[in-house]
mmCIF file of the C-alpha atoms, coordinates in Angstrom:
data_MODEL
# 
_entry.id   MODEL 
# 
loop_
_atom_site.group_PDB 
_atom_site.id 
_atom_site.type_symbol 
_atom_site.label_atom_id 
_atom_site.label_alt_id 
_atom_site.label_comp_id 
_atom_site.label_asym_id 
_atom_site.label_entity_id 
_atom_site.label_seq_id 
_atom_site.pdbx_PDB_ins_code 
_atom_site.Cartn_x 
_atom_site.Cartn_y 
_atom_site.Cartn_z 
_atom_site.occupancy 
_atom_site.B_iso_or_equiv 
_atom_site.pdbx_formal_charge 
_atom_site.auth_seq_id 
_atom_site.auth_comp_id 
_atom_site.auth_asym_id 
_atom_site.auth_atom_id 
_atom_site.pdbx_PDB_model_num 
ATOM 1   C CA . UNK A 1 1   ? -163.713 -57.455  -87.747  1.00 0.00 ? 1   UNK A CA 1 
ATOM 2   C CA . UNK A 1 2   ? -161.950 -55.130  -85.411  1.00 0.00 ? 2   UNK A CA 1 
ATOM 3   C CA . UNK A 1 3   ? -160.722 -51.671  -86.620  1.00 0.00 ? 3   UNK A CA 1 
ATOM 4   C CA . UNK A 1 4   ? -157.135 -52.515  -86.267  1.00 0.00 ? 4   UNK A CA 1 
ATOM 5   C CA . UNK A 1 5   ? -157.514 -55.675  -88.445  1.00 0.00 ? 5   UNK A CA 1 
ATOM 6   C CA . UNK A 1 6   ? -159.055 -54.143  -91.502  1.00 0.00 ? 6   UNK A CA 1 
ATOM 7   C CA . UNK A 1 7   ? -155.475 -51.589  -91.367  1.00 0.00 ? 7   UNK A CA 1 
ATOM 8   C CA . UNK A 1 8   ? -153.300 -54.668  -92.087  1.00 0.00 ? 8   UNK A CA 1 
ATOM 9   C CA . UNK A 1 9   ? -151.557 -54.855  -95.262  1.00 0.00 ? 9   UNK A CA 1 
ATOM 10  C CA . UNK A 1 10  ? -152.375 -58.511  -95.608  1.00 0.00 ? 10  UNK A CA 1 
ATOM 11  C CA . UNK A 1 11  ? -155.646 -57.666  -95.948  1.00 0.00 ? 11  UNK A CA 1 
ATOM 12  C CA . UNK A 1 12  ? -155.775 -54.689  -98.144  1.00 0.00 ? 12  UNK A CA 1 
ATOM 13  C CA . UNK A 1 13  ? -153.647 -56.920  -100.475 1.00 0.00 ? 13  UNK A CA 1 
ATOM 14  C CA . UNK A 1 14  ? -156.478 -59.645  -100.643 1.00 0.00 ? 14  UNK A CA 1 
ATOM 15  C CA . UNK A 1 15  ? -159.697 -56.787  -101.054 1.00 0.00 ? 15  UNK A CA 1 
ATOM 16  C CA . UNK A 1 16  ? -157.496 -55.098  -104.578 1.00 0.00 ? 16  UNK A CA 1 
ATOM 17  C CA . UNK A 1 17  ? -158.828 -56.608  -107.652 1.00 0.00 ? 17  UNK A CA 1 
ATOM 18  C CA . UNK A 1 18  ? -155.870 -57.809  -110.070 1.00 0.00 ? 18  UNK A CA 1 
ATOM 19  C CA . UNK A 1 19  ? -156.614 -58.401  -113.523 1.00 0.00 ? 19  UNK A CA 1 
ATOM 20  C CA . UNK A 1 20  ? -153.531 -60.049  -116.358 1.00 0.00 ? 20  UNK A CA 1 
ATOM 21  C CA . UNK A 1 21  ? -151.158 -58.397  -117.326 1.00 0.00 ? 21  UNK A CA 1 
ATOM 22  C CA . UNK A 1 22  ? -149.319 -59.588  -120.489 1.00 0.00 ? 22  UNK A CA 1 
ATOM 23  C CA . UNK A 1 23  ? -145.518 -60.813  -120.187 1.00 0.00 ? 23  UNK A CA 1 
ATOM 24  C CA . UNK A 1 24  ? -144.710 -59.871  -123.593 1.00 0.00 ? 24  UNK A CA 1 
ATOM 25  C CA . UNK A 1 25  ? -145.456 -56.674  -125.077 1.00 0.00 ? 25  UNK A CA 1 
ATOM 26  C CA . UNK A 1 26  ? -147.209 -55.631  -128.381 1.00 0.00 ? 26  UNK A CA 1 
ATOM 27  C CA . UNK A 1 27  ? -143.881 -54.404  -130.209 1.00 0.00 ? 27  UNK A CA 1 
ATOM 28  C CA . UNK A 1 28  ? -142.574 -58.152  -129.402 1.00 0.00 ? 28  UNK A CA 1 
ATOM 29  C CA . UNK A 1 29  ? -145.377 -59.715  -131.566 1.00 0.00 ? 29  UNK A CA 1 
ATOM 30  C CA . UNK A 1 30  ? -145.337 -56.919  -134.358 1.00 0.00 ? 30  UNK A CA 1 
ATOM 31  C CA . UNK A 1 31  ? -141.622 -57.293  -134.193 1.00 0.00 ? 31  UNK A CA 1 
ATOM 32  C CA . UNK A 1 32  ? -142.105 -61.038  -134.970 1.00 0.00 ? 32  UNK A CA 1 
ATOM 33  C CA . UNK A 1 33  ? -144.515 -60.831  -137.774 1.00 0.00 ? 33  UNK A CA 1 
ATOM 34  C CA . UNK A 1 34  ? -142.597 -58.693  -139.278 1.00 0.00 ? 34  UNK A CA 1 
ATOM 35  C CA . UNK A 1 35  ? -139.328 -60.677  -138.956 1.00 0.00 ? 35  UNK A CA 1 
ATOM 36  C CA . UNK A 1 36  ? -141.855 -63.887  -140.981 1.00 0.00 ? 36  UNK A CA 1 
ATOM 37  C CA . UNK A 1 37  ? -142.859 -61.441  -143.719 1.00 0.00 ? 37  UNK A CA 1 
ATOM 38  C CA . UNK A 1 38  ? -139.019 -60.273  -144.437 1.00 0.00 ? 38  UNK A CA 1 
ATOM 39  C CA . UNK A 1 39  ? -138.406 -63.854  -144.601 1.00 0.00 ? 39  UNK A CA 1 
ATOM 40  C CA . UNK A 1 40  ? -141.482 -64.764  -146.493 1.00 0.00 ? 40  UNK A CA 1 
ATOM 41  C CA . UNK A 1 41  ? -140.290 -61.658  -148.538 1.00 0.00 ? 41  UNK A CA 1 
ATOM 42  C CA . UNK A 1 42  ? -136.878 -62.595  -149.189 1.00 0.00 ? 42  UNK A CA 1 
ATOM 43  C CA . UNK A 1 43  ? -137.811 -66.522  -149.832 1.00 0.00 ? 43  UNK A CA 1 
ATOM 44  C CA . UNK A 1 44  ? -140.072 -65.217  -152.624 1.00 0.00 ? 44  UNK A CA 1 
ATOM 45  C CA . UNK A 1 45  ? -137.232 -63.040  -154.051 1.00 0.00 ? 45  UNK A CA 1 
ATOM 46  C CA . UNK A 1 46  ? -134.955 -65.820  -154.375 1.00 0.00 ? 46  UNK A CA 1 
ATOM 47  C CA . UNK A 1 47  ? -137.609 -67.856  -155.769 1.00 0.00 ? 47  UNK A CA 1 
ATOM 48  C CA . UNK A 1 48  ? -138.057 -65.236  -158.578 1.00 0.00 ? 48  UNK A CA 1 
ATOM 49  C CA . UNK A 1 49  ? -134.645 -64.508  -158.962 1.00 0.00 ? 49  UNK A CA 1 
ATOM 50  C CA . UNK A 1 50  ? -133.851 -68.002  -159.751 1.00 0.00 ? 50  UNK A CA 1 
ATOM 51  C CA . UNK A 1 51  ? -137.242 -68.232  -162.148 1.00 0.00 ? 51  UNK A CA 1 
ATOM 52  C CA . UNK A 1 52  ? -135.444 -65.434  -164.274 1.00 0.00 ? 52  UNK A CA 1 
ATOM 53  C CA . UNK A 1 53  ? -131.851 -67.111  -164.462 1.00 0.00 ? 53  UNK A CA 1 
ATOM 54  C CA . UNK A 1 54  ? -133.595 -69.574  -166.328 1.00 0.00 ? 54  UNK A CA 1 
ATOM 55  C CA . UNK A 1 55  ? -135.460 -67.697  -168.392 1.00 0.00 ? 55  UNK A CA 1 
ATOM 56  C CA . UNK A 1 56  ? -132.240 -66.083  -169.410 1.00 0.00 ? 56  UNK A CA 1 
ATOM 57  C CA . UNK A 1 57  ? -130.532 -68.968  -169.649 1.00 0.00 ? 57  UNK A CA 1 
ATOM 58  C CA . UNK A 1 58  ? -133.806 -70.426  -172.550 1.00 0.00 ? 58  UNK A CA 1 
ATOM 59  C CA . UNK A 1 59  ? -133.402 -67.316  -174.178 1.00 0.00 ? 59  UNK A CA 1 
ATOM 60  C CA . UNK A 1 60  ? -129.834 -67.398  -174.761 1.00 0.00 ? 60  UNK A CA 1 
ATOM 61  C CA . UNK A 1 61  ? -130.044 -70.702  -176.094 1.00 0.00 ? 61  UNK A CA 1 
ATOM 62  C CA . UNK A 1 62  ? -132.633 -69.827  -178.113 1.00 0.00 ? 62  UNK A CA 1 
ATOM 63  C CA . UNK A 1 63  ? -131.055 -66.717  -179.393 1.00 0.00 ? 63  UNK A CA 1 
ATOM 64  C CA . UNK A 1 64  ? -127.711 -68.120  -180.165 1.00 0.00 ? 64  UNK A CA 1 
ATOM 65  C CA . UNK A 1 65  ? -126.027 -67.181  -183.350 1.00 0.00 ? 65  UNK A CA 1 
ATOM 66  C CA . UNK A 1 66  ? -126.359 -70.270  -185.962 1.00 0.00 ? 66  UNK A CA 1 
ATOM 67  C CA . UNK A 1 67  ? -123.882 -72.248  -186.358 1.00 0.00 ? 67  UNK A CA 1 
ATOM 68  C CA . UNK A 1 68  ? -121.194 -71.215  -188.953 1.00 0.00 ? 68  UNK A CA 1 
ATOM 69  C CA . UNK A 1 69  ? -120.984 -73.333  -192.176 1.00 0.00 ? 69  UNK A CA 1 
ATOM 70  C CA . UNK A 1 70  ? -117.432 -74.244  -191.872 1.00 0.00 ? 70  UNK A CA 1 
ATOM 71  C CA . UNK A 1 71  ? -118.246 -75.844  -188.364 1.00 0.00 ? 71  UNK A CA 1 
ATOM 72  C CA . UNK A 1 72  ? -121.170 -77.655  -190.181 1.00 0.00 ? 72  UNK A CA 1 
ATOM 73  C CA . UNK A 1 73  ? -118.874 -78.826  -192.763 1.00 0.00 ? 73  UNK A CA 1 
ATOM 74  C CA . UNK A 1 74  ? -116.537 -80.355  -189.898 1.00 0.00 ? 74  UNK A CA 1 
ATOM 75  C CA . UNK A 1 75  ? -119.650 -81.972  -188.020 1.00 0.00 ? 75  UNK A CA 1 
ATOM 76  C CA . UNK A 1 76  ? -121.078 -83.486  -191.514 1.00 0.00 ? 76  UNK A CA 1 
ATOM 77  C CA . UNK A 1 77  ? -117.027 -84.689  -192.051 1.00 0.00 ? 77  UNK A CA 1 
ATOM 78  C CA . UNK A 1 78  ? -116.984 -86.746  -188.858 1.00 0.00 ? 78  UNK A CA 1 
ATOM 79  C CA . UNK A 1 79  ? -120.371 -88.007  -189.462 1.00 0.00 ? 79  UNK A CA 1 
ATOM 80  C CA . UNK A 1 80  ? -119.633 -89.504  -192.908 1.00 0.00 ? 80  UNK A CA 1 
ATOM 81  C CA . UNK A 1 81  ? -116.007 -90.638  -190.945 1.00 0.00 ? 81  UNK A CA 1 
ATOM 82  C CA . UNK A 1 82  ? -117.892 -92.493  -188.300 1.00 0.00 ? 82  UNK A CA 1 
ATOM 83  C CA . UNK A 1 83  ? -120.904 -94.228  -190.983 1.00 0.00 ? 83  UNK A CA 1 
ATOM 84  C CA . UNK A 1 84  ? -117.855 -95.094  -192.852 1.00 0.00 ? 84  UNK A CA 1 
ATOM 85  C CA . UNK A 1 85  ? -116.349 -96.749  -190.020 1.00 0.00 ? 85  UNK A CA 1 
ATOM 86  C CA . UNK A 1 86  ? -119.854 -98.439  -188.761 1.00 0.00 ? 86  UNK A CA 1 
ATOM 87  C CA . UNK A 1 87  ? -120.343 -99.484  -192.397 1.00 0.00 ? 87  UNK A CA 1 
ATOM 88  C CA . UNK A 1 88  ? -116.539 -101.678 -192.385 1.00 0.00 ? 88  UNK A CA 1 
ATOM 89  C CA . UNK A 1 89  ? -117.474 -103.162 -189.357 1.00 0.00 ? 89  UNK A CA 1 
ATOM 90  C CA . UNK A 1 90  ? -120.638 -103.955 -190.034 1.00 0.00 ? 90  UNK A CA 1 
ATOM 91  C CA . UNK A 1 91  ? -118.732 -105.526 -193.456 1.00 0.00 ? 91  UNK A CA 1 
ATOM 92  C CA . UNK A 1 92  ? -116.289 -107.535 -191.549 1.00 0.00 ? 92  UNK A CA 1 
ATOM 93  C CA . UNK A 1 93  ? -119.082 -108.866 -189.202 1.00 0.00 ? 93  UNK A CA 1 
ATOM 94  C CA . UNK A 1 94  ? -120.877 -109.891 -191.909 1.00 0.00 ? 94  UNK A CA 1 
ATOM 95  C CA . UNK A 1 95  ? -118.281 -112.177 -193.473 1.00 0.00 ? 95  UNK A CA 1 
ATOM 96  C CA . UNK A 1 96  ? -116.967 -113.279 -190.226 1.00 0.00 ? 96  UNK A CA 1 
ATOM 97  C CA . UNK A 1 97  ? -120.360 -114.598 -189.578 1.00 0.00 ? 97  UNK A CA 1 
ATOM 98  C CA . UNK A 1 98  ? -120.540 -115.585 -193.370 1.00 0.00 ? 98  UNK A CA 1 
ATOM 99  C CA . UNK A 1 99  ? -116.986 -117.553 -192.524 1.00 0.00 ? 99  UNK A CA 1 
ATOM 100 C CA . UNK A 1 100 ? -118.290 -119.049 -189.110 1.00 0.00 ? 100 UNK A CA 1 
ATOM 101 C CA . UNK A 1 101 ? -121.613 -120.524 -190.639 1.00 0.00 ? 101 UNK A CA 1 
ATOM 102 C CA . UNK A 1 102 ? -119.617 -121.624 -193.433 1.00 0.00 ? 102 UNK A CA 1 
ATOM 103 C CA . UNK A 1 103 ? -117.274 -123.680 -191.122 1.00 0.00 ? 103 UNK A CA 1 
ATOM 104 C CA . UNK A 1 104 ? -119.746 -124.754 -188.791 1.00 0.00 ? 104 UNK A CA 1 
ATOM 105 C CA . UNK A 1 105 ? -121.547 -126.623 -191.553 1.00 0.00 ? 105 UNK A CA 1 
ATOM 106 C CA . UNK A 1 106 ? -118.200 -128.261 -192.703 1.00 0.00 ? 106 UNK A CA 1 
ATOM 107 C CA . UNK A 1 107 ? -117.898 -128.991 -188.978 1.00 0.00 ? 107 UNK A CA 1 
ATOM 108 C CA . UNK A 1 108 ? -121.709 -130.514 -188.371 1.00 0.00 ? 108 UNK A CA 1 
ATOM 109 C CA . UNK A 1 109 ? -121.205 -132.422 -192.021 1.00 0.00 ? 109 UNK A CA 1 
ATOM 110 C CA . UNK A 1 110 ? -117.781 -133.892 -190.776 1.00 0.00 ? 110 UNK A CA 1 
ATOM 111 C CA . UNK A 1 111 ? -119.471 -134.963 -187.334 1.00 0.00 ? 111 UNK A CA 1 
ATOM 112 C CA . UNK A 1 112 ? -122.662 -136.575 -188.864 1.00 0.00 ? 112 UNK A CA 1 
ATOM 113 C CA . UNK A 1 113 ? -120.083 -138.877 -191.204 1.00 0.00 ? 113 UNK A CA 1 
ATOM 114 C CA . UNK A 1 114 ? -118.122 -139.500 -188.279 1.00 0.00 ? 114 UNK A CA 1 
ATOM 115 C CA . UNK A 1 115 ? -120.757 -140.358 -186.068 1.00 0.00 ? 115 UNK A CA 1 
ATOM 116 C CA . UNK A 1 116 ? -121.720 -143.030 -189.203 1.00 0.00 ? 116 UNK A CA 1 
ATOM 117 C CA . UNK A 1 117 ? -118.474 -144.679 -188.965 1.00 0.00 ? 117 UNK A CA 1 
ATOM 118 C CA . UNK A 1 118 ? -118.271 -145.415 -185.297 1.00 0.00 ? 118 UNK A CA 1 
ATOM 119 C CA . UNK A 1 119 ? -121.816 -147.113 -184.667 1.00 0.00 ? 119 UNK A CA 1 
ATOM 120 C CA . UNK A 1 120 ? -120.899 -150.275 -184.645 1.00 0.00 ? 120 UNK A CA 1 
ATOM 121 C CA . UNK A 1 121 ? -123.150 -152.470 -187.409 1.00 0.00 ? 121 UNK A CA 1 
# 
């Protein structure tokens, strides 16, 4: 190769040894994972914060203040009210059905003598 040859920047470029180079840097991925664990973070807080709204929530029922005795008196009122009321119905469904046998049995008696006379003899 002649002298003036190996001077060329052409060649100089091609003899250099290149090796990769990343694109993105290292703060980019640490930046990343920890933008997934403040999510992860924050999912799990929610998660827990909502676990202990319920727990409140069992423990308030649980720790309630009974029930006072005049409400109980008005509850055990409206239940007697509404047994009474079941128990009439019940009554007057009794004897309607009482009623309605009664009649149908007039009715099949009255067809069974009718059905006598008109067969013709």
């Amino acid at each position: 190769m002649r002298k003036a040859d190996s001077k060329r920047r052409s060649l100089q470029l091609t003899r250099q040894s290149y090796s990769l180079t990343p694109k993105r840097g290292a703060s980019l991925w640490l930046g990343s994972i920890a933008a997934v664990c403040a999510i992860a973070a924050l999912g799990a807080a929610g998660l827990a914060l909502k676990r202990s709204h319920e727990d409140v929530r069992k423990l308030d029922t649980l720790c309630a203040p009974p029930v006072s005795e005049q409400k109980l008196r008005e509850q055990l009122a409206h239940a007697q009210l509404a047994l009474d009321q079941e128990a009439a119905s019940r009554a007057a469904l009794t004897q309607r059905v009482t009623d309605s046998a009664a009649e149908i049995q007039r009715l099949q008696t009255d067809l069974a003598f009718l059905k006598k006379q008109h067969k013709p003899d």
